[in-house]
C-alpha positions as CSV (number, residue, x, y, z in Angstrom):
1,X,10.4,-6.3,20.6
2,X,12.0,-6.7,17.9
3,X,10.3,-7.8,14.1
4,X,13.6,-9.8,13.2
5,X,16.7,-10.8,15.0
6,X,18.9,-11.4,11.5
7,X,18.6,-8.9,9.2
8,X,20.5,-8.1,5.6
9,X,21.7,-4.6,4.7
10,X,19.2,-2.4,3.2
11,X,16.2,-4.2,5.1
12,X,13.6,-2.4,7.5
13,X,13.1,-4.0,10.9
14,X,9.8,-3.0,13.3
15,X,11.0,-2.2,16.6
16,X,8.0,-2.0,19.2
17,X,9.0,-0.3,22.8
18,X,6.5,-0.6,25.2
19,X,6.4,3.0,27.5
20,X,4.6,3.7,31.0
21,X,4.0,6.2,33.1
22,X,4.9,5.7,36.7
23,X,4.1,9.0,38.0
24,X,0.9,10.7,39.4
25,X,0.2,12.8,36.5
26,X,0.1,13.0,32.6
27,X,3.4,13.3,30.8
28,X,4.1,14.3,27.6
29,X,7.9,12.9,26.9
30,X,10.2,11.8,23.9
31,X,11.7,8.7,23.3
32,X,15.0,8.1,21.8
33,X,15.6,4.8,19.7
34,X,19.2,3.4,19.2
35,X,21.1,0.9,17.6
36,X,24.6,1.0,19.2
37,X,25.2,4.5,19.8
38,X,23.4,6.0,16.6
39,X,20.3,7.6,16.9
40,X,17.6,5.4,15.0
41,X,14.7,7.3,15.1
42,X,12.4,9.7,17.9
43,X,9.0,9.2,18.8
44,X,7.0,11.3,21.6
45,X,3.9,10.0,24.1
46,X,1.8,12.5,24.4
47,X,-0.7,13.0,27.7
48,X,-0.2,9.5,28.9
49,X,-2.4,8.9,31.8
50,X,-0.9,7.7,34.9
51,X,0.1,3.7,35.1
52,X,-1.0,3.3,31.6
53,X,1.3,2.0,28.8
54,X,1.7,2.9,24.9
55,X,3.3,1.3,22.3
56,X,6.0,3.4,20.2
57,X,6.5,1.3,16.5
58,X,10.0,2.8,15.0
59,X,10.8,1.1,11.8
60,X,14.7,1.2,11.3
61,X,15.8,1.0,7.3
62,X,19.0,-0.4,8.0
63,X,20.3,0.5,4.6
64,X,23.1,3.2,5.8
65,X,24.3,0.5,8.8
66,X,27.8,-1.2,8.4
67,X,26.7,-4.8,8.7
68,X,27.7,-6.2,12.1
69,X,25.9,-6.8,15.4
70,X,23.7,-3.6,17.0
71,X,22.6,-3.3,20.8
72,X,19.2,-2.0,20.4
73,X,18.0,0.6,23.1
74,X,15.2,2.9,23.8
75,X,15.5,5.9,26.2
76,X,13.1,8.4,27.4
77,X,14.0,11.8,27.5
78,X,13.8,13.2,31.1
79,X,10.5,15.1,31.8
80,X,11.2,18.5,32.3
81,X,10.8,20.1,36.5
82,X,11.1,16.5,37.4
């Protein structure tokens, strides 16, 4: 979720990502925030119990952007021996 849509250069936007753990065990992972192919910002979950959800809040200062349209992803980082 994003806080704004249309933004102007030099103003932050909150960007809330919703993570879950699918698995049978705590995980511990990092996640990866993007807009385009630049790295926004990185968060990590830490011990998140199995089929439970946690909400990462990245706030992107979008001062040292090019102004144009940005794709806006989030990607966890794969857990390690899985």
């Amino acid at each position: 979720r994003v806080s704004n849509t249309t933004v102007k250069l030099g103003q932050e936007i909150e960007v809330v990502v919703t993570v879950e753990n699918f698995g049978i065990e705590n995980e511990s992972f990092n996640v990866n925030l993007y807009g385009n192919e630049a790295l926004i910002g990185k968060q990590s979950a830490s011990d998140l119990s199995p089929n439970r959800e946690s909400l990462m809040i990245f706030h992107w200062n979008t001062t040292d952007y090019a102004p144009g349209d940005y794709f806006i992803r989030a990607e966890a980082e794969p857990v390690a021996n899985e």
